[in-house]
N, C-alpha and C positions, 0 to 999 in steps of 0.2 A: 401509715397509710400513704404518707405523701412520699415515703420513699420506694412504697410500692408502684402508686404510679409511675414514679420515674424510669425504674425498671423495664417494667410493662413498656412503655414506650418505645424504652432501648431497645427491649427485646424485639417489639414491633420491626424496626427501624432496621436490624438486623437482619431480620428475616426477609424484610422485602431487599435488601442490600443481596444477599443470599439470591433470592430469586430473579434478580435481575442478571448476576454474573452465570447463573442456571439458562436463563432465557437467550443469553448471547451463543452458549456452548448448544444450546439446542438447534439455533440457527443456524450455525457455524455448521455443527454435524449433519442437518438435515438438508443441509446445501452438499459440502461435501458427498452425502452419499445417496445423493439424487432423490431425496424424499418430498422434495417439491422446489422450484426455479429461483429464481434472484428474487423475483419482486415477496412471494410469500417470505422466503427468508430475510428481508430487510423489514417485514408488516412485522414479525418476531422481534427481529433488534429493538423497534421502534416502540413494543411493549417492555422490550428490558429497561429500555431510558425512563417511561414512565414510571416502571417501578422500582427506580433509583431515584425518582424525584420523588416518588411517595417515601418512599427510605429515609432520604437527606430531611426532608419538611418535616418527618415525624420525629427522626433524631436534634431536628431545633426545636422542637417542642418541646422534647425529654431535656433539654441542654439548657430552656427556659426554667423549664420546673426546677431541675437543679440548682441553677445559679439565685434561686430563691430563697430554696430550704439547704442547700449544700450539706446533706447527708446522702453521702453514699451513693455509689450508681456512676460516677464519672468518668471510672474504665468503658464500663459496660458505654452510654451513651456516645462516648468517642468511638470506640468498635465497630458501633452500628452507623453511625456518621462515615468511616473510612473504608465501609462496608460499600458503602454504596459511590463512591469516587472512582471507581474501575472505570465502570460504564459510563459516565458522564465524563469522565477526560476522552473517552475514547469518543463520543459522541459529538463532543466540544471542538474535538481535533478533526472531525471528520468535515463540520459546519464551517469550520475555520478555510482548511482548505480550500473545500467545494466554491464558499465565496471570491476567494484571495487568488484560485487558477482559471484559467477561460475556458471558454468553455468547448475543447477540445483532445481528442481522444486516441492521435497519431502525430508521433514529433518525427522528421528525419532531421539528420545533420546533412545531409542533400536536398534540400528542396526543390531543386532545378530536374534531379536525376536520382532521384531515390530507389535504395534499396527495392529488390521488386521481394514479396513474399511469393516462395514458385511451390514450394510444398505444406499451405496452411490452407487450413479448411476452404479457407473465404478470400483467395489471393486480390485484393482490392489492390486497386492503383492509392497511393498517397492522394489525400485530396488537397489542389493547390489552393485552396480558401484558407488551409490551416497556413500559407508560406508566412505571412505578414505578420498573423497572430502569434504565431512561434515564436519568428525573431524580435518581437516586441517584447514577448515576455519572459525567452529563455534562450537568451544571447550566449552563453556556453554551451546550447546542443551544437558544436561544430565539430567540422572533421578533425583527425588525430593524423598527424604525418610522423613516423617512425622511422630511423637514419637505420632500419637493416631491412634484408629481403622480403620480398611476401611473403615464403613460406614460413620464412623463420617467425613472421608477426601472426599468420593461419595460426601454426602452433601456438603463440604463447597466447592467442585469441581463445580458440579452444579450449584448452587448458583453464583461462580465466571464466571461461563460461559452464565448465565443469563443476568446479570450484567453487561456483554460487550455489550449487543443484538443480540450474536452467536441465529441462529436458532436451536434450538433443533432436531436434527432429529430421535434418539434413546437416550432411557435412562434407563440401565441393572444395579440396584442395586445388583442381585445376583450374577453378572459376573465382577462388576465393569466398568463399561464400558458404556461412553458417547461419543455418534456420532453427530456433528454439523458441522452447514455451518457458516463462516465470509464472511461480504462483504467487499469490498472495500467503501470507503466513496464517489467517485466521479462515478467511474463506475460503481460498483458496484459487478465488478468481483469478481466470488465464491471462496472461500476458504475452503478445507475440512478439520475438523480436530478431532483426537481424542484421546481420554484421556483415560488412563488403570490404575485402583487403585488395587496394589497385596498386598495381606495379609501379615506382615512379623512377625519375633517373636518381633519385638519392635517397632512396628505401621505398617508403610503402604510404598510402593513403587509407586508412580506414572508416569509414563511412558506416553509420547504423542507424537503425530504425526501430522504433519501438513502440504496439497501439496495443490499447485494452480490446480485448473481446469482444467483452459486452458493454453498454453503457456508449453514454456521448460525452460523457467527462471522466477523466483521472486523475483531478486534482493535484495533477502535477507529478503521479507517481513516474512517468513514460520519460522526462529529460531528466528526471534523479537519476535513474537508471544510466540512461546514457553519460550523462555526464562521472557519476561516478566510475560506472564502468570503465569509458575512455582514457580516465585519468589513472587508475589502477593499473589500465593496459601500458600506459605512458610509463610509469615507473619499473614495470616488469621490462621492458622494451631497452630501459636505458642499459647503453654501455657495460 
């Protein structure tokens, strides 16, 4: 009996584990294919996490009853336990963030003279309220100086932004200037971003900008971007 409950429990614990990694991919896909906007698809999420903490509570349950009678069942209660750990790292990783970035949703590495976005939905000016906050918090979104021509950094710009799966949306070799979208990997949330390559007397300047869509915060995903980016472009660049 008492190894039946334990079971029982796991089983429980599984199943809601189950249902929650279910509730993310429903999200996920009914965002993706427009089956309803951000805020319903996050009301979704925000029932998977619950049913990851009914999961986890009910598999320390089964992990009490076990450590009692310790017959049997301690696969199964670890299973259901690790079942439901997806969505709560994921969730935990998201809160973490959200707190730990400010609360801003447009980085340039030009603040003075920013990338202009000339062919995106919603071609907004950089807002200079974000200039301060930026450089307080992500002192590496700066420009990138490369020792060869513009064209030749256009190209290996390009190229790098292929490379990623950025959609291409414009691409102005005479002006320097690449306009693209990033998605997110699970929702698939747009990212706009763009790259400015200036002529100088000893190669090139590269200058980019990067904002979410939607939202007033990115938790910092918008100078990861750049800065990785930049720094990728810098090694393809070199000599």
């Amino acid at each position: 009996m008492h190894r039946a409950l334990t079971s029982r429990l796991a089983l429980l614990s599984l199943g809601l584990g189950f249902c929650s990694l279910a509730l993310v991919a429903l999200s996920a896909l009914g965002y993706r294919q427009g089956w309803w906007p951000v805020l319903p698809a996050l009301s979704v999420f925000e029932w998977a996490v619950w049913s990851a903490l009914a999961g986890l509570a009910t598999a320390g349950a089964a992990g009490v009853h076990w450590l009692r009678r310790r017959r049997g069942g301690s696969v199964l209660v670890l299973t259901g336990m690790l079942s439901c750990l997806p969505v709560l790292a994921m969730a935990a990783h998201w809160e973490y963030a959200t707190l730990n970035a400010p609360p801003i949703n447009d980085i340039s590495t030009d603040t003075q003279d920013p990338p202009v976005f000339w062919d995106m939905p919603n071609p907004t000016d950089y807002p200079s309220r974000n200039a301060e906050v930026q450089r307080g918090a992500y002192p590496g979104a700066v420009p990138l100086e490369v020792a060869r021509p513009a064209k030749e950094v256009f190209v290996l710009a390009l190229d790098l932004v292929r490379a990623r799966g950025w959609k291409v949306i414009a691409e102005a070799p005479d002006e320097g200037r690449i306009e693209a979208e990033a998605r997110s990997l699970l929702y698939g949330f747009v990212d706009e971003v763009a790259v400015r390559i200036t002529e100088m007397e000893n190669g090139a300047r590269v200058d980019m900008r990067s904002r979410s869509r939607l939202g007033r915060i990115d938790r910092g995903v918008n100078a990861r971007r750049i800065e990785i980016f930049l720094a990728d472009l810098k090694d393809r660049g070199k000599p």
